[in-house]
C-alpha positions in Angstrom: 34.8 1.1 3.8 33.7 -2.6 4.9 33.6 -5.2 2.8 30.1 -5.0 2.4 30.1 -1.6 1.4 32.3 -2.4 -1.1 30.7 -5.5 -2.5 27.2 -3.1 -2.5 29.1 -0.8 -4.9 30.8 -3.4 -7.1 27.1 -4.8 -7.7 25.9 -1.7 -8.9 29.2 -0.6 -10.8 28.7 -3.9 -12.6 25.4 -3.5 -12.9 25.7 0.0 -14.9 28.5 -1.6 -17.1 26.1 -4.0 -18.1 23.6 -1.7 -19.1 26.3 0.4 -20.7 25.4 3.0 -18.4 29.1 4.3 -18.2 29.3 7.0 -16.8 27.0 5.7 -13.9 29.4 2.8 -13.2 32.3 5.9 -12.8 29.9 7.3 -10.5 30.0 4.5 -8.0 33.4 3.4 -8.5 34.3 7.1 -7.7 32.7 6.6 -4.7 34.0 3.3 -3.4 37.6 4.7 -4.7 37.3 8.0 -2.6 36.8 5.8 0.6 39.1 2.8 0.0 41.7 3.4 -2.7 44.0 0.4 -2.3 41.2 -2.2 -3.1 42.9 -4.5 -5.7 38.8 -5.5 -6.7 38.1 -2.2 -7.0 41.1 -1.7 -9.2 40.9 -4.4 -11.3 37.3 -3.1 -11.9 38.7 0.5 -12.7 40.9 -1.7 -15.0 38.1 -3.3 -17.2 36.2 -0.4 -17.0 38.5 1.9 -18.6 38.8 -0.9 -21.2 35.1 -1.4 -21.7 35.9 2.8 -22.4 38.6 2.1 -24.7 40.4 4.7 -22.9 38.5 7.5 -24.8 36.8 8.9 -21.6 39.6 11.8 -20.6 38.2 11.6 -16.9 38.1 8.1 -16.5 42.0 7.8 -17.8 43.0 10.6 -15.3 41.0 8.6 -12.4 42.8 5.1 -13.5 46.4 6.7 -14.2 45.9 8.1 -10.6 44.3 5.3 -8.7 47.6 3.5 -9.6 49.8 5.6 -7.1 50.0 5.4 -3.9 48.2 9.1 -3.3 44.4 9.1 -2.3 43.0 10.2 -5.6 40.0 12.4 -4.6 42.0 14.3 -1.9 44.6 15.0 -4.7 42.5 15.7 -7.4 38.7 17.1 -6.1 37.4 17.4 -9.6 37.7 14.0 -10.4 34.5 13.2 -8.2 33.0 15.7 -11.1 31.4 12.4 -12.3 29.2 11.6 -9.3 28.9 15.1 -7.3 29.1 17.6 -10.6 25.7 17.9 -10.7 22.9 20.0 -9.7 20.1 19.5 -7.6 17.4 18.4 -10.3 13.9 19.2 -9.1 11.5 17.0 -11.3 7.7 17.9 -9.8 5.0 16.3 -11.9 0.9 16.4 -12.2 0.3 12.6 -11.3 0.0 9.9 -13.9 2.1 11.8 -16.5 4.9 8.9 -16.8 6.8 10.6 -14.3 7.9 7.5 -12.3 9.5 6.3 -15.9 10.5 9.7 -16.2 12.1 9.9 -12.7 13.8 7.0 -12.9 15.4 7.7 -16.5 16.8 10.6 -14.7 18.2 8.9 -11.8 19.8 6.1 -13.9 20.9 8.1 -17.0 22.5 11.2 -14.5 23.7 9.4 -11.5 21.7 11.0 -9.3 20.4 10.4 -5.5 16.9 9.9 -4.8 16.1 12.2 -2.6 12.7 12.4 -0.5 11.5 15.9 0.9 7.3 15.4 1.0 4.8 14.4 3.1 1.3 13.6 2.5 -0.7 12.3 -0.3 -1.5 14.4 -4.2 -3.4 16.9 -3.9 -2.1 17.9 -0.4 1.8 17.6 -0.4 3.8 19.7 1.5 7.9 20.0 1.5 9.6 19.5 4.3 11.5 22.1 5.7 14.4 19.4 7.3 15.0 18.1 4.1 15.2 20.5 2.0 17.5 22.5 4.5 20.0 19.6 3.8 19.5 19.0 0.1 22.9 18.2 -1.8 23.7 18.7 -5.1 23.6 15.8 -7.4 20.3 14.7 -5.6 17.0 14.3 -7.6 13.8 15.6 -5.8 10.8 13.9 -7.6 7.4 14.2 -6.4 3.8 16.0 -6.9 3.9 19.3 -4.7 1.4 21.9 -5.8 2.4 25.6 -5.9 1.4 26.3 -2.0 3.0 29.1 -0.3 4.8 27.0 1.7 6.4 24.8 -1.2 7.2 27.9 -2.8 9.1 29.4 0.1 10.9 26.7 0.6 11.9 26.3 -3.0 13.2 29.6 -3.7 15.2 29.1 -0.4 17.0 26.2 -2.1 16.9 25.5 -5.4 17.3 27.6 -8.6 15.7 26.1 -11.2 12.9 23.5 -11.1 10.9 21.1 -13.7 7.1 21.2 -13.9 6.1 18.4 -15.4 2.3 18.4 -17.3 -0.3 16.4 -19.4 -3.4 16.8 -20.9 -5.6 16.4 -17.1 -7.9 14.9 -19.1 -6.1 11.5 -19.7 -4.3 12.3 -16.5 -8.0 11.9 -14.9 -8.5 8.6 -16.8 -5.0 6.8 -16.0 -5.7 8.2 -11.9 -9.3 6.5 -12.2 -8.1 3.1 -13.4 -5.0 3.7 -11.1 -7.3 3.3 -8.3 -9.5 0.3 -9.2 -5.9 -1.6 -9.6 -4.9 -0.3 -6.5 -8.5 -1.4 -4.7 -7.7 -4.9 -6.0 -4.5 -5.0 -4.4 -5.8 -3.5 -1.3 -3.1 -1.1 -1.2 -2.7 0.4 2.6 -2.8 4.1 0.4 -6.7 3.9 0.0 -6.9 4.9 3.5 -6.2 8.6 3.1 -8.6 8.6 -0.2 -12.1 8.0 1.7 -14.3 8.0 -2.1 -17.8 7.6 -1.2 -19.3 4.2 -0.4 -19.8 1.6 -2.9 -17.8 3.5 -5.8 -15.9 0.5 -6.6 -18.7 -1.2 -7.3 -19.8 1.3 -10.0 -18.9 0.8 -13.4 -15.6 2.8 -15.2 -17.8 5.3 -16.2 -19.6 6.2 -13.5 -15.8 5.8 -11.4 -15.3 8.8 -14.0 -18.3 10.7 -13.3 -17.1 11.3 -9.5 -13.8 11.6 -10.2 -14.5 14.8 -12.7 -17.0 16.5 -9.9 -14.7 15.7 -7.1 -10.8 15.6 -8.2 -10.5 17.1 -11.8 -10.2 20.0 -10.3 -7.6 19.7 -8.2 -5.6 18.6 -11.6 -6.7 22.0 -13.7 -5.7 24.0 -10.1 -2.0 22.1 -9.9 -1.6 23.1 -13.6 -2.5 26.3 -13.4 -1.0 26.7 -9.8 2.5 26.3 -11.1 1.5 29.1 -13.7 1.1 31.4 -11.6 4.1 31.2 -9.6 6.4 30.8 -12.8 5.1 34.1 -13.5 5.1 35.6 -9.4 7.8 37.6 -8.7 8.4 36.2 -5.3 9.3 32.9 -6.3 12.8 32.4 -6.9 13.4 29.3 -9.3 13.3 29.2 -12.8 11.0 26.6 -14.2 11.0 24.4 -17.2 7.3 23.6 -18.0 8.1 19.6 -19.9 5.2 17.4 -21.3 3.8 13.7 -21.4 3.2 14.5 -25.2 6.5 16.0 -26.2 8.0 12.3 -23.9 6.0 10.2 -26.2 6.3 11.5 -29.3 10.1 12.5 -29.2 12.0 11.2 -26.1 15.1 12.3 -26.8 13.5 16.0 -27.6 12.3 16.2 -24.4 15.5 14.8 -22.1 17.9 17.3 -24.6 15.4 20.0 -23.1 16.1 18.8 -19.1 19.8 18.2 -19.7 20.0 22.4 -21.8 17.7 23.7 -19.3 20.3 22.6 -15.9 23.1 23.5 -18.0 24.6 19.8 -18.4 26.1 18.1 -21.3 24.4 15.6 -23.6 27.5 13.1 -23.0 27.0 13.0 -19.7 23.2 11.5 -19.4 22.6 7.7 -20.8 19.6 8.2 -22.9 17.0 5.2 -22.2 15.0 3.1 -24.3 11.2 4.0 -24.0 10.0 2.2 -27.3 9.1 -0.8 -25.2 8.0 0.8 -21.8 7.5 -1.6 -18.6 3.9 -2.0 -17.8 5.3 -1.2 -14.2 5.3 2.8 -15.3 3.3 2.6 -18.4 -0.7 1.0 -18.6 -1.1 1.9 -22.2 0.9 5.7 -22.9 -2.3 6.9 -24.5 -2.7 10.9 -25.3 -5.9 10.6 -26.4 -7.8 7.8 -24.3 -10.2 9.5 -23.1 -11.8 11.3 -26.3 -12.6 7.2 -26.6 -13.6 6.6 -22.9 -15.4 9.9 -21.8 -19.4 10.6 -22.6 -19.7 13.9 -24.3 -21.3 14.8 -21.1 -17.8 14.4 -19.8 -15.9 16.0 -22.7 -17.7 19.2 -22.5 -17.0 19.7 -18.6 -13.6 18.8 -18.7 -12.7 20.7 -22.0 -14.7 23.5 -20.5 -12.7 23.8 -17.6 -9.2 23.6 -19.8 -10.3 26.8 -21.8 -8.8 30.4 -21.2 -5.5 29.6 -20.3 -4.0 26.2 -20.1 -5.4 24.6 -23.0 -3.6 27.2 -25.3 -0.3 27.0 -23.2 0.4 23.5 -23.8 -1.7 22.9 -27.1 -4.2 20.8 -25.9 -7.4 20.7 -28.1 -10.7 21.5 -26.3 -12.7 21.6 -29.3 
């Protein structure tokens, strides 16, 4: 490892220690350990670390009472990488503006695991890509907004087991995309170029903003919902999924990540739960569930509702009236 490397790793060891994000920190110092095991700075790290512990962690006392001979510790003892590589591929697929870049990251941070990008294009027309997920590792986190294509679905049952389908009500889904795209307008975000709206709509008041987004892209919400139905209840399609919602996240965060963690088989201890009673405004613009009963017309109400009835309303207990 060059000293770079090894400075890179220290940073974020240190980082996770800081945060208490133990078992993060024994992620990366795994790693650096693996490739350079004599480092006295990465030992005197293991050192504090293991304090910080109180040497109750069993793993991290086996890692530090074998760091300290002269063996190369992961070639000796494979499960003791069990803290950065023990974990399975975590597919986290979400309808847009659901918190899922909190959500994402919470994962990341709180599991130890490896960003991992296998999409092209833009919501509603993502695709997998058949490169990456060919070479997909465990421990990695796959996080994007794929609909329930053909394609995605082959490719899915091809290499993954189990997969997260993240939802929320489409109707305040709808509201946070509209007001996702004025702020993204006044940054004159490069994105915009592959959503051509029709001329002058940023000009147009919020509600009117609303009134094309309903008749032009609520739909593609209700048909990415009820997409993902249908293949959770196809034959053909391989993975288990765990339907998770914004409103179970908001109300009871620690509910809904003790759902992830029992659904891929991994133990409580082993995630860093975050705090989300003070959300950045970087994932968050207000957390509403129920926004848009407030910002709709009725006009709006009864098309959107109307298009929730039948089916997904009553599987994910969202009122339509």
């Amino acid at each position: 490892m060059n000293p770079s490397a090894t400075q890179s790793h220290l940073h974020l060891v240190r980082e996770a220690r800081s945060n208490g994000q133990i078992t993060r920190a024994l992620g990366h110092l795994t790693r650096a350990l693996k490739l350079n095991p004599q480092d006295q700075e990465l030992r005197s790290e293991l050192d504090e670390l293991v304090g910080q512990i109180g040497q109750v962690d069993a793993l991290a006392q086996k890692l530090h009472r074998h760091v300290c001979t002269p063996v190369h510790i992961i070639q000796q003892e494979p499960e003791l990488a069990v803290v950065a590589h023990n974990m399975p591929v975590v597919v986290f697929n979400a309808l847009p503006k659901s918190a899922s870049d909190y959500i994402s990251d919470a994962l990341a941070k709180g599991l130890n695991l490896d960003d991992y990008f296998a999409v092209t294009g833009v919501f509603p027309n993502k695709l997998l890509r058949r490169d990456a997920m060919a070479n997909v590792k465990a421990g990695a986190l796959l996080y994007d907004h794929v609909d329930a294509a053909g394609f995605n679905q082959i490719l899915l049952s091809q290499y993954v087991d189990r997969m997260i389908v993240h939802v929320r009500d489409p109707r305040q889904a709808l509201v946070s995309w509209t007001h996702h795209f004025r702020q993204r307008y006044e940054n004159r975000d490069e994105v915009l170029a592959f959503y051509q709206f029709c001329p002058d709509y940023y000009s147009w008041s919020f509600e009117r903003q609303l009134d094309w987004q309903i008749e032009h892209y609520f739909h593609h919400f209700v048909d990415w919902i009820t997409g993902w139905l249908d293949a959770d209840e196809n034959p053909g399609f391989k993975p288990a999924i765990l339907f998770s919602t914004f409103e179970t996240f908001r109300t009871d965060p620690r509910k809904y990540f003790e759902g992830i963690l029992k659904f891929y088989d991994i133990a409580p201890e082993r995630f860093s739960f975050p705090e989300v009673t003070h959300p950045s405004r970087e994932h968050f613009r207000q957390g509403s569930m129920n926004e848009w009963q407030r910002v709709f017309t009725n006009a709006q109400i009864d098309k959107t509702s109307a298009m929730l009835r039948g089916r997904i309303a009553p599987t994910f207990g969202w009122d339509v009236g």
